[in-house]
C-alpha positions as CSV (number, residue, x, y, z in Angstrom):
1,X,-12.9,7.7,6.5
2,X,-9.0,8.0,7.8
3,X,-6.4,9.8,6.7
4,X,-3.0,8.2,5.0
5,X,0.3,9.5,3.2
6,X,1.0,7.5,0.0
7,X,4.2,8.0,-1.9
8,X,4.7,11.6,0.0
9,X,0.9,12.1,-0.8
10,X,-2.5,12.9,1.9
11,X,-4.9,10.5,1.1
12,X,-8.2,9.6,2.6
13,X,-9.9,6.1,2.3
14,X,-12.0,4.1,4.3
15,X,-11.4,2.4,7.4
16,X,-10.5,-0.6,8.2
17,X,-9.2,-1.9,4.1
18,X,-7.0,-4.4,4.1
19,X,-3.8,-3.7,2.7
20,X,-4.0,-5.7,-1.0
21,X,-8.1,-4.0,-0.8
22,X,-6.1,-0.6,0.1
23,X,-3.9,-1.2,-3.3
24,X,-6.8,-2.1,-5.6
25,X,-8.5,0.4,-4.5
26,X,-5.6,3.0,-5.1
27,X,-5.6,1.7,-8.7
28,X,-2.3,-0.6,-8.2
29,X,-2.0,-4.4,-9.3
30,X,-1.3,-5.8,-6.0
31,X,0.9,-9.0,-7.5
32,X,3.1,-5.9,-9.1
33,X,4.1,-3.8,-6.3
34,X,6.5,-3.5,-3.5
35,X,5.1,-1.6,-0.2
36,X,7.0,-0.2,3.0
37,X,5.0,0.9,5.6
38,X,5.2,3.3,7.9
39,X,9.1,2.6,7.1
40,X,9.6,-0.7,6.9
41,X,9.5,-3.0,3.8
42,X,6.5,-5.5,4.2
43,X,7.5,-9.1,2.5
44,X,4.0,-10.6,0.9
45,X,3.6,-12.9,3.8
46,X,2.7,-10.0,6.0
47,X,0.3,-8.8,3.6
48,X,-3.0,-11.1,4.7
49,X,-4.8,-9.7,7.4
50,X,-3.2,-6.2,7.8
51,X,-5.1,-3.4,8.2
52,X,-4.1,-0.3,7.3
53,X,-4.9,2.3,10.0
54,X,-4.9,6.5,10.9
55,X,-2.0,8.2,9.7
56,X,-0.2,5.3,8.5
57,X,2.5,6.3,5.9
58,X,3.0,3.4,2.6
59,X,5.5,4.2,-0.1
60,X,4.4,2.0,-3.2
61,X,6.6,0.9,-5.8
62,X,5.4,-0.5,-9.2
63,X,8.0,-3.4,-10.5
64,X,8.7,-2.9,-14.4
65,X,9.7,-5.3,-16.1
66,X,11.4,-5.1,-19.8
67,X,14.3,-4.5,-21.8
68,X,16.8,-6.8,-23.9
């Protein structure tokens, strides 16, 4: 297990997820969210292949879509 912040939050989870497994995992819709890591906005082309490691912080945002 390691230990993360999400959205401001201590989290633990295993080690060594992948980001989008890190997402699902959390309970978000991967194809629906914007992420910054540790700071920095991550475009989806980063996304394959990243691991998420010790202490790293993610802010998650969940896009809404809607009204008239």
């Amino acid at each position: 297990m390691m230990s993360i912040t999400v959205n401001g939050e201590p989290r633990n989870c295993p080690a060594g997820l992948e980001l989008r497994a890190l997402l699902v995992l959390l309970g978000y819709q991967p194809d629906g969210v914007v992420v910054e890591l540790n700071g920095r906005i991550l475009s989806r082309s980063q996304w394959p292949g990243l691991r998420v490691v010790e202490s790293d912080a993610l802010e998650v945002v969940t896009i809404v879509g809607g009204g008239t």
